[in-house]
C-alpha positions in Angstrom: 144.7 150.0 0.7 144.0 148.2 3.9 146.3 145.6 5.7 143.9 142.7 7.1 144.1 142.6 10.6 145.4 138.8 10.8 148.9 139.9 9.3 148.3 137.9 6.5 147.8 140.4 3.4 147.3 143.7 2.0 144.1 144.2 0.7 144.0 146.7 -2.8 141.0 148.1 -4.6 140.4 150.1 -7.4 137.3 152.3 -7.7 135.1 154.7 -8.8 132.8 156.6 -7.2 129.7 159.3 -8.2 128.0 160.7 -6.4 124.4 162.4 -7.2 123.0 164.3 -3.9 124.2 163.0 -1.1 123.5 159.0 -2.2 127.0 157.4 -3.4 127.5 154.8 -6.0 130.8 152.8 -6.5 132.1 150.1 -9.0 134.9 148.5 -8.0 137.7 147.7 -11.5 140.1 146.1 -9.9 141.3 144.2 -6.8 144.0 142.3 -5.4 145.2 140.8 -2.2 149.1 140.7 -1.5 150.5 138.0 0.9 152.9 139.2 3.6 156.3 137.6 3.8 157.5 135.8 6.8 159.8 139.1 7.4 157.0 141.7 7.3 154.9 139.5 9.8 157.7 139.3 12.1 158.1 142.9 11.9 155.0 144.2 12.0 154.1 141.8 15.0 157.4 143.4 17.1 156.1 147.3 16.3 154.9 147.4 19.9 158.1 146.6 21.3 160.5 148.5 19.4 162.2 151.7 20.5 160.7 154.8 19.4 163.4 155.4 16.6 163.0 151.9 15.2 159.5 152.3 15.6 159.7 155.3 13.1 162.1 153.4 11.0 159.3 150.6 10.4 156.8 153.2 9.9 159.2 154.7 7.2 160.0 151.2 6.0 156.6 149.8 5.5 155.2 153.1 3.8 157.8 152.4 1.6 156.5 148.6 1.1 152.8 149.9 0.9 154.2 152.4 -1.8 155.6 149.6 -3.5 152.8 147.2 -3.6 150.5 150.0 -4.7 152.9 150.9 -7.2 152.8 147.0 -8.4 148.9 146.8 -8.6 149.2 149.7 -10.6 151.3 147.9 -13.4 149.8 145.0 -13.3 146.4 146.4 -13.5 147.6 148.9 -16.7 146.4 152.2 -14.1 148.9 154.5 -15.2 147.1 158.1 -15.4 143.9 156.6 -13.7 144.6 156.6 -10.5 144.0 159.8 -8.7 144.3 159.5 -5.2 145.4 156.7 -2.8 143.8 155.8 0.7 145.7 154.0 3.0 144.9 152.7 6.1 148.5 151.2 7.3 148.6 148.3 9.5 147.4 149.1 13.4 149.9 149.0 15.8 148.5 151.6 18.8 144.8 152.2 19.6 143.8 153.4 23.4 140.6 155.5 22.7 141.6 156.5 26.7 144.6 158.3 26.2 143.0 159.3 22.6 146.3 157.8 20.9 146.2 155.7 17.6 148.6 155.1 15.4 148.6 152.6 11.9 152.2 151.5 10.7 152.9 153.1 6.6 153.8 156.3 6.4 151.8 158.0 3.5 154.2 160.5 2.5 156.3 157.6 1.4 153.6 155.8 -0.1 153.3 159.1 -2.0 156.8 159.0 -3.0 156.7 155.9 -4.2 153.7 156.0 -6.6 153.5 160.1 -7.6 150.2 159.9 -6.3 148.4 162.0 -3.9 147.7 159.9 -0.6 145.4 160.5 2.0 146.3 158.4 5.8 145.8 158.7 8.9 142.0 158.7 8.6 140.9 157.7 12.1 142.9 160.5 14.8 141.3 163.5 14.2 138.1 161.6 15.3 139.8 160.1 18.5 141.5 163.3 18.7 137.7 165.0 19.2 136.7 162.1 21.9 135.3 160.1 19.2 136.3 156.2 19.4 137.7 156.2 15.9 136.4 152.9 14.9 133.0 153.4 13.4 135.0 154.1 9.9 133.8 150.8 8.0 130.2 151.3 9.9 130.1 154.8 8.4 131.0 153.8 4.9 128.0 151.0 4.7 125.1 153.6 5.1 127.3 156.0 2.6 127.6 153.0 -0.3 124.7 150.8 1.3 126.8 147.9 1.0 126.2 144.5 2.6 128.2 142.2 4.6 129.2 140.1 1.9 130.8 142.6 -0.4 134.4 141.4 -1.3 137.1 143.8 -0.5 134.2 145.9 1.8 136.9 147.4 4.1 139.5 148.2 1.2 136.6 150.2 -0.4 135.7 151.9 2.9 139.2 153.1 3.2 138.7 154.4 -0.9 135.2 156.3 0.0 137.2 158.2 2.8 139.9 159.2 1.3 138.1 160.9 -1.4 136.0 162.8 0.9 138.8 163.8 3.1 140.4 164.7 -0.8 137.4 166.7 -1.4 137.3 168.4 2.2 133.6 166.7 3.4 133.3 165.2 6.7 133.7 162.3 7.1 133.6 161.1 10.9 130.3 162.2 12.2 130.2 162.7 15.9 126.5 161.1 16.1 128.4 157.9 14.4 131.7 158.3 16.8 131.1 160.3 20.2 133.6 163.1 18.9 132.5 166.6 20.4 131.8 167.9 16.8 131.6 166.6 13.4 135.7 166.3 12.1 137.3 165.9 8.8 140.2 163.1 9.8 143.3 162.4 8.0 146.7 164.1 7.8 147.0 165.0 4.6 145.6 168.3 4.8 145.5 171.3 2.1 142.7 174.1 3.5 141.2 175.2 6.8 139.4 173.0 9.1 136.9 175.2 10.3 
């Protein structure tokens, strides 16, 4: 799940990925693109200048949206049992590489609650964390998949292809790709060792 960056939607894709050496194939099932309402633009566009406890409630509350709309696609696309893991990539709010801060609206732990699925977020601050810029995520995920510019749902699938290697404990920000002092695995859902 990806929100676009115009405010407009929420971008969902379904996939499946195999992998044979290190060259990565996809087919996408299922997609869908959810409108926001007028009330989760005009929140979303206020994050910035909410205090820090409303700022966390919004966080809260649109994790529980994404949750929800994830939890939709899943009925309406019959995916009971078949989805195994979730990637979300929130909505940004705060990026200054500078101060190495970044931070995307949706909590995943409540996207989690939502759907009983396992959810990987936060994909991008280990990277900035490490110096990197945490942006070259979608650049990354084209030489992983090979896809082309005018793949449908290309930044929704990126989002996918990360997740699952975060899931699987692979790196996934490289710091030749990034700038990070070494290579990282980002996210914050985390179950072994880093190192």
């Amino acid at each position: 799940m990806i929100s676009s960056n115009s405010l407009e939607e929420l971008e969902i894709a379904f996939a499946e990925f195999d992998v044979i050496g290190q060259k990565w194939t996809y087919e996408l099932k299922c997609t869908a693109r959810y409108p926001y309402g007028k009330e989760w633009v005009d929140r979303l566009n206020t994050a910035t200048a909410l205090s820090a406890a409303d700022y966390m409630q919004l966080h809260a509350d649109f994790g529980q949206f994404l949750g929800q709309q994830a939890k939709r696609f899943m009925d309406e696309n019959k995916l009971d049992y078949q989805v195994q893991l979730i990637g979300t990539h929130g909505h940004p709010a705060l990026y200054s590489p500078s101060t190495k801060m970044i931070h995307r609206l949706g909590d995943g732990g409540a996207v989690a609650s939502v759907t009983g699925v396992n959810v990987v977020s936060d994909l991008q601050t280990m990277d900035l964390a490490l110096g990197g810029n945490g942006s070259s995520l979608f650049k990354r995920a084209e030489q992983l998949l090979s896809t082309s510019d005018h793949i449908d749902f290309k930044e929704a699938l990126a989002v996918a292809l990360f997740a699952l290697l975060r899931w699987r404990e692979e790196n996934n920000m490289l710091m030749a790709d990034t700038g990070a002092v070494r290579d990282s695995i980002g996210g914050a859902v985390w179950l072994g060792q880093e190192w």
